[in-house]
Residue, then its C-alpha position, 0 to 999 in steps of 0.5 A: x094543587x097548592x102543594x105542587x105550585x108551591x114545589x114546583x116554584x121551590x124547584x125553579x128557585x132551586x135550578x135558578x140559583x145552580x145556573x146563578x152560581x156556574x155563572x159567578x164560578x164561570x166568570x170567576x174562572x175567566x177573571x183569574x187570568x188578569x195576571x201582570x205576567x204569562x207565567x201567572x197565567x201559566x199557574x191559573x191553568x195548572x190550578x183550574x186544571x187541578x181543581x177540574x181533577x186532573x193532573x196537568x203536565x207543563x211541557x216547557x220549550x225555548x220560543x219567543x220571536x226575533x222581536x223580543x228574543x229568546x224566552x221560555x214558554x209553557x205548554x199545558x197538557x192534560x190526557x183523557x183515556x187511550x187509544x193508539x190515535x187522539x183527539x187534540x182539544x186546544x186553546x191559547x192562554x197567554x195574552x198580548x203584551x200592549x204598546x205601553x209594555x203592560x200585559x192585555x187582561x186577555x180573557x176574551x182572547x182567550x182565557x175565555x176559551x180555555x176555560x171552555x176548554x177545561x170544561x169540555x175535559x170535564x164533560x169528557x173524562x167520564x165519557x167511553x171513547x174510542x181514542x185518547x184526547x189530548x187537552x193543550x193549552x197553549x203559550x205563546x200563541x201571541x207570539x206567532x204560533x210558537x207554542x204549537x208549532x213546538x208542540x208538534x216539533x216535540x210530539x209530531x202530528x202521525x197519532x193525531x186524528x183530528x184538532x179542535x182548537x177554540x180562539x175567541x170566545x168570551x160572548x155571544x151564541x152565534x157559532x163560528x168556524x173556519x173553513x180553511x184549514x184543507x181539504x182534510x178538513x171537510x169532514x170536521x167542519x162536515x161535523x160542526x155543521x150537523x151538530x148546529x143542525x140538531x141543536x138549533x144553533x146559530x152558526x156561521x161558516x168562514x171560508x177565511x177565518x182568522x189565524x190561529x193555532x189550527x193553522x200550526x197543525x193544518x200547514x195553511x199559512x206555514x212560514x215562507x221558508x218553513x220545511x213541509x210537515x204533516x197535516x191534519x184535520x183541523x177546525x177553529x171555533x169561537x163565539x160572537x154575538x150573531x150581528x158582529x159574527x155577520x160583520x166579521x165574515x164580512x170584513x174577511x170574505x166580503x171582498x172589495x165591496x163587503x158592504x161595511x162603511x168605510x174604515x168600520x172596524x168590527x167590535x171583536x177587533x177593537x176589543x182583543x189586543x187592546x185595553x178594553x179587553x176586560x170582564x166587561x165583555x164577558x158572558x158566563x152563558x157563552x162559556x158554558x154553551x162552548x164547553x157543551x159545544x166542544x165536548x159534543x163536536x170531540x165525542x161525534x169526531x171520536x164516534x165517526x173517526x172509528x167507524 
């Protein structure tokens, strides 16, 4: 009896110190995105991308916006598999530039996410599926969708089956996803809403959820004056903590008496774009649940895409 207490204590010591060691790896890989510019963190997602056993192509196109003018931006793509259709897997890597010129650490918004993301690619590599999948990480996105929309100009939307995008998720374990990207779309949000189911996960549905690069591919929100395009389904995820993901449905669809004090600003949105979007914030647990969660949701669109 002695014995087995004994190996059983040794084995929970040695599971403990795996999970301690992802979480420091985690965390690591969200921390080397604080960069002085975008094009660093340009070289952080190739160098993950890498180092996860892929071999990443940078898709380079002239962006930038009528503020800050013409620039350079820098898509990342990795391929998983074959198929005549795919399945997009997407994040924004770039980060805010702040009033004072300085870059944001931008790692709740987003490298957080791409992180997730990438571990999702790992997950999915050694899966058999029935379509390509496509991991994009995008510039720009901070920008207005630039990086995204150049994609879809270079690319076109008519292999695409479907689009995961991720965009906020650096902690918390409630689940969050938008229910506004067109009818189209029922389906996947349809997806992520029994995959919440079998995992007993906490998740809220918005039917206003904030922008951003799944608007690029499901046309809501297309510029006034921007020419018709394809559209696809399309969901956007992100992960909070469950009281701040109530009060985040709340500023966005509770109406004109959403049942906030007044003037209250909920925690997500003084954290992104501001100077206290740092390590602090980060919880490696949150990461890791994400690229679970992200590689699960492409393998059940994969399976029901091909029926």
């Amino acid at each position: 009896m002695l014995f087995r207490t004994l190996a059983a204590a040794a084995a929970l010591l040695v599971l403990s110190t795996s999970v301690a060691a992802q979480d420091l790896d985690l965390r690591a890989q969200v921390a080397a995105y604080v960069q002085p510019t975008n094009e660093a963190r340009t070289g952080v997602v190739v160098d993950q991308l890498r180092a996860a056993g892929f071999e990443p192509v940078v898709e380079t196109f002239v962006g930038g916006n009528p503020r800050g003018g013409e620039m350079e931006g820098r898509n990342v793509v990795v391929t998983i598999g074959d198929g005549p259709r795919e399945i997009l897997l997407t994040a924004h890597y770039d980060a805010v530039v702040l009033r004072d010129g300085s870059l944001s650490h931008g790692v709740v918004d987003n490298a957080a996410s791409v992180v997730g993301v990438i571990e999702a690619a790992k997950i999915l590599k050694g899966k058999d599926l029935n379509h390509r999948v496509r991991i994009i990480l995008f510039d720009q996105e901070e920008l207005g969708l630039v990086g995204a929309r150049k994609w879809i100009e270079a690319h076109g939307l008519a292999n695409v089956a479907a689009v995961v995008n991720s965009d906020v998720a650096g902690y918390g374990d409630t689940l969050m996803y938008g229910q506004n990207n067109g009818p189209q779309s029922a389906f996947v949000t349809r997806a992520v809403q029994e995959l919440c189911a079998e995992r007993a996960m906490q998740c809220v549905g918005f039917p206003i959820y904030p922008p951003s690069d799944d608007r690029a591919f499901s046309g809501v929100g297309r510029p006034q004056g921007a020419p018709a395009a394809p559209v696809v389904p399309t969901v956007s995820l992100g992960f909070q903590d469950e009281v701040g993901a109530h009060q985040m449905w709340l500023a966005f669809n509770g109406g004109e008496t959403p049942g906030l004090a007044e003037g209250f600003v909920p925690r997500v949105f003084q954290l992104i774009h501001s100077d206290g979007d740092t390590m602090e914030q980060i919880d490696p647990a949150t990461v890791k649940t994400a690229g679970e969660v992200y590689a699960a949701l492409v393998e059940r669109l994969d399976a029901q895409l091909a029926e």
